[in-house]
C-alpha positions in Angstrom: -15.2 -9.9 33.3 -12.8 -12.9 32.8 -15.1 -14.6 30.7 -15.4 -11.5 28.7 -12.0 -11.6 28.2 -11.5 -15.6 27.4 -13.5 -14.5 24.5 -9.9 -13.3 22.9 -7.1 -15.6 25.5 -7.2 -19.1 25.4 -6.1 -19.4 29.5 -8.1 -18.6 32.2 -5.0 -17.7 34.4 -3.9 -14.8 31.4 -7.7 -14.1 31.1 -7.5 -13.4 35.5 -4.0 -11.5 35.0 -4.8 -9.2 32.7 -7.7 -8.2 34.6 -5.5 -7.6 37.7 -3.2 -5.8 35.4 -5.6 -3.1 34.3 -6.9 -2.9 37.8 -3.1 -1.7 38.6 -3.3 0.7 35.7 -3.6 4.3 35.9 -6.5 5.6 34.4 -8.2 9.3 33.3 -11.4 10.2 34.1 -12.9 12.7 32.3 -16.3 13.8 32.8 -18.4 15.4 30.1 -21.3 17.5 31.4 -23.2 17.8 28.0 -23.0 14.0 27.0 -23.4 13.3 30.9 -20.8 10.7 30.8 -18.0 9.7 32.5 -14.8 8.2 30.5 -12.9 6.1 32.1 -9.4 6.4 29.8 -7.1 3.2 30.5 -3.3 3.8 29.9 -1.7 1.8 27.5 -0.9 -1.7 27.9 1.0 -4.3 25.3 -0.7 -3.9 21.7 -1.8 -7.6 22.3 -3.4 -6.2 25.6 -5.1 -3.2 24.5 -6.5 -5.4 21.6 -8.2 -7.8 23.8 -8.9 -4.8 26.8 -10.7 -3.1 23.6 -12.5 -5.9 23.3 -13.6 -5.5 27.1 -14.6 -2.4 26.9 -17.1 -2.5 23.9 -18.8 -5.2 26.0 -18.7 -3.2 29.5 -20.4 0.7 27.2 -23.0 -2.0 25.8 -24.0 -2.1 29.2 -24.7 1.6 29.5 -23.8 1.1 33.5 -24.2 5.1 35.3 -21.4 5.5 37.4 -22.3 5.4 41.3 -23.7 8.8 43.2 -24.0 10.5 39.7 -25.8 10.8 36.3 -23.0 9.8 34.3 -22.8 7.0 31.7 -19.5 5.0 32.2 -17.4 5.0 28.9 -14.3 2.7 29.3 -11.6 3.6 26.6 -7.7 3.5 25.8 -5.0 6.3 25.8 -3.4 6.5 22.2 
């Protein structure tokens, strides 16, 4: 995931912060039986943050991953 995020930060030390950051972050889930998937709602960061987290996350739903011990795509997203 950090060299998702070096995509958009030029350090690899920001790149490894930020990812300990959102680790640290409260997040939502919220399950949606229909759709069978599971979104994962990150709470806001900086603007510069949520930009490059944003740019995370479209990487991470390309991926389709079904979250453990259930049928449910994961969709990562942002509050707000």
């Amino acid at each position: 995931m950090v060299e998702i995020l070096r995509e958009k930060m030029s350090r690899v030390d920001d790149a490894r912060a930020l990812l300990r950051q959102i680790y640290d972050t409260e997040c939502d889930l919220a399950p949606d039986l229909q759709a069978v998937t599971l979104t994962v709602r990150l709470h806001h960061l900086t603007q510069a943050h949520d930009q490059v987290v944003g740019h995370l996350f479209d990487q991470l739903n390309e991926t389709e991953t079904v979250f453990p011990d259930t049928a449910h795509t994961s969709v990562c997203a942002t509050t707000g």
